[in-house]
N, C-alpha and C positions, 0 to 999 in steps of 0.2 A: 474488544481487544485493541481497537484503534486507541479507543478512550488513555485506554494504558500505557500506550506509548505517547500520548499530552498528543495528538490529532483529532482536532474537533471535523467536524463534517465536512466544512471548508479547507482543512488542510489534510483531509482525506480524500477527498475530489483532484486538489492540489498534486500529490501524490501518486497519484494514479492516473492523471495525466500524464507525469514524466517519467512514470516508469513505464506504462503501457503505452502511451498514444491516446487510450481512451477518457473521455470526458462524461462525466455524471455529472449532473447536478449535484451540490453538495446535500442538497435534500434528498436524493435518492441514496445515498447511501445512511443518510440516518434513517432510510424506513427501511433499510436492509438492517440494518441493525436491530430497529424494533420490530422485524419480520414480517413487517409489511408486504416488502417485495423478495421472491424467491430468488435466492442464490443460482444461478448457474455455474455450469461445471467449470465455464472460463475464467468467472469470474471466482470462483473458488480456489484454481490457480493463482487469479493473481494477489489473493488475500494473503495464499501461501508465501508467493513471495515478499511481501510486503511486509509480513507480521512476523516471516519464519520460524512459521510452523510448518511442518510436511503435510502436505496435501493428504495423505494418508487418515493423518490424526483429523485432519479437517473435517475429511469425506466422512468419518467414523462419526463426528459431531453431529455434522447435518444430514446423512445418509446422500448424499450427492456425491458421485462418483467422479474424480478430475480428468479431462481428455487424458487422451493420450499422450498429447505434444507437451513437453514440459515450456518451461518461461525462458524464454531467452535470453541470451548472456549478459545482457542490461540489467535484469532483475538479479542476477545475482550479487548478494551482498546487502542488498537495497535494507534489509529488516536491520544485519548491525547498523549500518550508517544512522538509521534512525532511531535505534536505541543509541549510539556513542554521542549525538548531535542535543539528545534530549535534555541538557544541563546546561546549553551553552545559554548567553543571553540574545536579547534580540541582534545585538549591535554587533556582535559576534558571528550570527548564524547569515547578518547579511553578507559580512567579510567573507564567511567562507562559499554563499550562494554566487558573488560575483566572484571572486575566483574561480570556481568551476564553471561559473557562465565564460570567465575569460579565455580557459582553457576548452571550449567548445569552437571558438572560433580560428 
């Protein structure tokens, strides 16, 4: 489902570092993908928010049930942002990475 939104492993690692905090290897989440490595409930959360799909449909997919605690108000939105961003060009998408980095500071 990363695939689908043009996130290869490294700009899914990438990703999920700035929306969670957490850092994978980008190879670990291509063995999550070819099921190598088991899904956890957190991180089925944070799949949800990333890809927005409901955790619900998710848990239904993999049989993994999502905590309790939903995602945090950071992740909200995170899945349009990176469907509406998916067209832009390179040169493009850094204009808009450094303006939101400018607006962090």
């Amino acid at each position: 489902m990363a695939r689908n939104r043009n996130l290869n492993w490294t700009a899914t690692a990438k990703t999920f570092q700035a929306v969670t905090g957490r850092y994978w290897s980008a190879a670990t989440y291509g063995w999550v993908g070819h099921g190598r490595i088991q899904v956890t409930p957190e991180l089925l959360l944070d799949f949800s928010a990333m890809l927005g799909v409901a955790s619900g449909d998710l848990a239904a997919v993999t049989g993994i049930e999502p905590p309790v605690a939903s995602p945090g108000p950071a992740t909200a939105g995170v899945a349009e942002l990176i469907w509406g961003v998916r067209h832009l060009t390179a040169s493009q998408l850094r204009q808009v990475s450094d303006l939101a980095e400018s607006m962090r500071k």
